[in-house]
N, C-alpha and C positions, 0 to 999 in steps of 0.2 A: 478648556478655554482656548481658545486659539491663538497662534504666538503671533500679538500688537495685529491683529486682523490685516493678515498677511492678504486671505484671499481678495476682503473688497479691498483692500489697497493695491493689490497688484490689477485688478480688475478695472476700478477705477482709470489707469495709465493705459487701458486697450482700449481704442477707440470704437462706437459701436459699428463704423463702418467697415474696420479690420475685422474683427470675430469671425466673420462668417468665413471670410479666407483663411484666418489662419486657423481655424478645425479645420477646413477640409486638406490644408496642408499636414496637421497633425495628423490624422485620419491617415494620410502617404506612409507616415511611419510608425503608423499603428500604434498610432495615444489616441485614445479614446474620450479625456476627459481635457479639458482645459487648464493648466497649469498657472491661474492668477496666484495663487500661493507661493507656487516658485520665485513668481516676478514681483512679487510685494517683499520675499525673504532674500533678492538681489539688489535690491534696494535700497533695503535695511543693510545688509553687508556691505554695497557699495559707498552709502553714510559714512558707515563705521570707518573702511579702509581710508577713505578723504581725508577724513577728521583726523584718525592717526598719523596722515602723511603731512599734513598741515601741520599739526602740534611738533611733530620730530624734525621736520627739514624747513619749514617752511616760516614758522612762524618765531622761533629764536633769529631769522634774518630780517623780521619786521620789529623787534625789539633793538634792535639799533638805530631807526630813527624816533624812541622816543623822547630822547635828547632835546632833537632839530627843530617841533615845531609843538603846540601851544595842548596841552593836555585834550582838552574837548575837540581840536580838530585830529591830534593820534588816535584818539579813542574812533572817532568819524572815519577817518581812514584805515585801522584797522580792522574793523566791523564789513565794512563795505569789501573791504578787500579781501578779508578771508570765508567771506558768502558768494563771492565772484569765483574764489579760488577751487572752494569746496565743492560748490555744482560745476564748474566746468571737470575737476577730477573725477568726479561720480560719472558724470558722462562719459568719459571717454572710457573709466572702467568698466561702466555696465555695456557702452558700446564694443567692446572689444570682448565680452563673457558674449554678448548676444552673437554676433559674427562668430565666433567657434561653436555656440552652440546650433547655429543655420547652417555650419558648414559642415558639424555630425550627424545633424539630424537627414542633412541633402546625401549624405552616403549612406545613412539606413535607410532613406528610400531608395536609392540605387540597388542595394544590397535586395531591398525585401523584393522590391522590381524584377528585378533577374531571378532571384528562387523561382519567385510565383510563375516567372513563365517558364522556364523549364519544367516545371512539375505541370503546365497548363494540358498539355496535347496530352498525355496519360489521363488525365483526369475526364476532358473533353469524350475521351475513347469510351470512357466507363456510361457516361452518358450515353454516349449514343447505341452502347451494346443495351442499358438498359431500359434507352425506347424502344428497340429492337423487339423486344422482349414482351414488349405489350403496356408497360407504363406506364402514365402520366409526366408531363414533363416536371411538375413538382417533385412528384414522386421520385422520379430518375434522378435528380439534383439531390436530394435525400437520400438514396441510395449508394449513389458515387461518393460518398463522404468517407475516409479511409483514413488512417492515422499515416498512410507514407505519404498521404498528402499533404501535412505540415499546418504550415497557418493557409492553407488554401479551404484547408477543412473548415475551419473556425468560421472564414468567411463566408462559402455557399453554407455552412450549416443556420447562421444567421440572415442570409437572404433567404434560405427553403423557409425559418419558420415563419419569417414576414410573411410570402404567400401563403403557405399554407394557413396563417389567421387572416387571411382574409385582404393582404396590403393588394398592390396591384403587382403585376407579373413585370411590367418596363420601372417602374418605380425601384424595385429593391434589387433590379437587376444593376440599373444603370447606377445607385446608391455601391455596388459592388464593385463596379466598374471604377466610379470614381476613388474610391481608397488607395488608388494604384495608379502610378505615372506610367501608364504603358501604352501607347498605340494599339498593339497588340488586341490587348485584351480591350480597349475599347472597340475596335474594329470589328473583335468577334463579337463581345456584348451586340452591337448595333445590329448586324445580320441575324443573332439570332430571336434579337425582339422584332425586326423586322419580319420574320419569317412566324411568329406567334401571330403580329395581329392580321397577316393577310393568309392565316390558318394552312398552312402550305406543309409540307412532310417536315418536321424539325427535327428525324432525323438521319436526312440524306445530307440538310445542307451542316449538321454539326462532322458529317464524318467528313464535307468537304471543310470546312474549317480544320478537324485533326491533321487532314494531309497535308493541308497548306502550312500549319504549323511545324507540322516536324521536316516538312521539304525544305522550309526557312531557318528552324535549326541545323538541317546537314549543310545548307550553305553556309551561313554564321561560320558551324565549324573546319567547310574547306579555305574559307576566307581565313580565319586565325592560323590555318595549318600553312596557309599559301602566304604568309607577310612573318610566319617563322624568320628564315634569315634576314629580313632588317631588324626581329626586335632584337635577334642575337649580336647582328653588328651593331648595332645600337648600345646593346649590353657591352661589350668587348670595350668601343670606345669609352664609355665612361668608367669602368670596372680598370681596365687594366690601361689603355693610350693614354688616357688624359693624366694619371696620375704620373705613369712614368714620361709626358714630358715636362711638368711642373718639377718633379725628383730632379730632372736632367737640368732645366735650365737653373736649376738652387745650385745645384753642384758645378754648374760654368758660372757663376755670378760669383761662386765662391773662389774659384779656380782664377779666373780674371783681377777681383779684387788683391787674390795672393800674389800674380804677375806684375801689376800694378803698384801694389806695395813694393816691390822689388826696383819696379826700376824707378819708380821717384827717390827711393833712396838711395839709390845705388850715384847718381850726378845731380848737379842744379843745371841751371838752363845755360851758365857761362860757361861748363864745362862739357857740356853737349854739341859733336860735332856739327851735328845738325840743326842746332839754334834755340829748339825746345828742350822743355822737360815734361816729364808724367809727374799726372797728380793721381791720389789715390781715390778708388769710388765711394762716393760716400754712402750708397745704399746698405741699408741695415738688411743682412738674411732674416733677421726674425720678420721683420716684416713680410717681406717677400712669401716666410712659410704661412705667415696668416692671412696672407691674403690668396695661397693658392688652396687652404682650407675654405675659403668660404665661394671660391669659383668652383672647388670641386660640389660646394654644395648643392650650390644655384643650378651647373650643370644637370647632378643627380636630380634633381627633382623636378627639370625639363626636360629631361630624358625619359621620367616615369610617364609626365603626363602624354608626353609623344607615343610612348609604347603601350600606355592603353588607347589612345587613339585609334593605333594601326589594330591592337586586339579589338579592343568591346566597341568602338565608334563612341569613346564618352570617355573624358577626363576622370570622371567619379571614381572610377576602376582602378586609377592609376596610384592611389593614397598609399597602396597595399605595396607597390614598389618603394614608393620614396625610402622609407626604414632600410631596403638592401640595398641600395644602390648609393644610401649615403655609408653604410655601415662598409658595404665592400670599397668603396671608394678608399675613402680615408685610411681603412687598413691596409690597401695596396700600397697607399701612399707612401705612409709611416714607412711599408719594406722597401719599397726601391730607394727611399732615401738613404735607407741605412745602407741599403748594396751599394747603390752609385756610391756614397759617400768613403766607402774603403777601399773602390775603383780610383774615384778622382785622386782620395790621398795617396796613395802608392804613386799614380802618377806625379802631383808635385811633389813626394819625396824625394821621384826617381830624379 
């Protein structure tokens, strides 16, 4: 039995005009089937978590105006109000499950995007060696099918057997084309259907596609080799600058605070030749340390997405930094805190 018919309830909440987009966004990241099950069992979890947040925090604070006003309108206002409460909670938690789940799924298409094409120009070669050879261009897609091909295989092996039953040849191509956010490959996809229906060599122009492919990979990779020293200065600055000057200014706020402490007590203002007196600062270091925790965060993780910019031309890449660059960050931190910190003290001891 299925658990509270998850699927037509989550199916139900997709509208019929979305489906068709969002398969072919699934299809990006290679799901193949539609997940109304999932969205019917987020749902029901999302319920669930409301209700318990309502019953624990929220609803012992609506039992204090049962006092203040007449049974039948509490009962009226708490009904109304904990159905107002409950769907606005469920939204925002299912809203916020959907947004990290659009924004995993947007890097396994990036992810499967970039395999497919680096593995694209080997594969493109195999064909055209095995029209060379005298084959059919079915034939040669069936052929080129190779296990170092990955999930490239899986896919032309499912466009070859479209055609080969009989589907149309620009049909299951451009159906292949589409599973993949890439330029790329739609650019070649279109040239080489192009070149099937006005019956022209298919394959002179696939080995001109190979060479253009891997021409545009050695560029791709002199451009990543050639923007090297920004992403390293890049690294530098948030890895090891930014933390030791946060270290630095914690240990002069502290150092200041202790000079200050000194000479406010040290006179009052009528015993001061010079007519004032020092007060002491009132800022708290803790503070200070927690808020240069969450600037070194904010940094690291506009720093990833810059440094894949200048690498791949695409933020998506850059997810894969955030984790070092907050992880080195922070633990530079923590060190020069502690070095600066037996630096400055010696100094006010001395």
């Amino acid at each position: 039995m299925k658990i509270l018919y998850s699927y037509e309830f989550g199916r139900a909440f997709v509208p019929k005009s979305v489906r068709p987009n969002l398969r072919r966004y699934l299809l990006k990241a290679g799901i193949n089937t539609e997940p109304y099950s999932f969205f019917g069992l987020m749902f029901y979890a999302g319920l669930f978590i409301s209700i318990m947040i309502h019953i624990m925090f929220i609803y012992p604070y609506m039992v204090s105006y049962k006092g203040t006003m007449p049974d039948i309108q509490y009962l009226f206002f708490t009904g109304i109000s904990t159905f107002f409460i409950v769907a606005l909670m469920m939204l925002l938690l299912n809203g916020l499950i959907i947004v990290f789940i659009y924004l995993a799924l947007d890097i396994k298409i990036f992810n499967r995007t970039r395999k497919m094409e680096e593995i694209l120009p080997d594969f493109f070669e195999v064909v055209s060696a095995n029209l060379k050879g005298g084959l059919a261009f079915e034939r040669a897609l069936w052929m080129a099918i190779k296990p170092k091909f990955g999930i490239l295989s899986n896919e032309i092996a499912m466009a070859a057997k479209k055609v080969m039953t009989g589907h149309d040849v620009d049909e299951a191509l451009r159906e292949f084309a589409g599973k993949y956010d890439s330029p790329m490959l739609r650019r070649s996809m279109d040239l080489i259907i192009s070149e099937l229906r006005e019956g022209g060599k298919i394959s002179d122009i696939i080995g001109n596609i190979v060479y253009d492919l891997k021409k545009t990979k050695e560029l791709k990779a002199e451009m990543s080799a050639s923007v090297l020293a920004y992403i390293l200065f890049i690294s530098i600055i948030v890895i090891i600058i930014s933390p030791i000057l946060f270290s630095l200014s914690l240990n002069l706020l502290e150092v200041i605070q202790h000079i200050m402490g000194l000479l406010s007590g040290s006179a009052g203002a009528q015993n001061s030749p010079m007519g004032f007196a020092f007060s002491s600062i009132a800022l708290d270091p803790n503070h200070f340390v927690y808020f240069s925790h969450v600037a070194l965060g904010v940094i690291a993780i506009f720093a990833s997405m810059i440094v894949s910019i200048i690498e791949k031309g695409s933020i998506k890449g850059g997810i894969k930094y955030i984790p070092i660059y907050l992880a080195a960050s922070q633990a530079f931190y923590f060190i020069s805190v502690k070095v600066m910190g037996v630096i400055f003290g010696n100094l006010i001891n001395f």
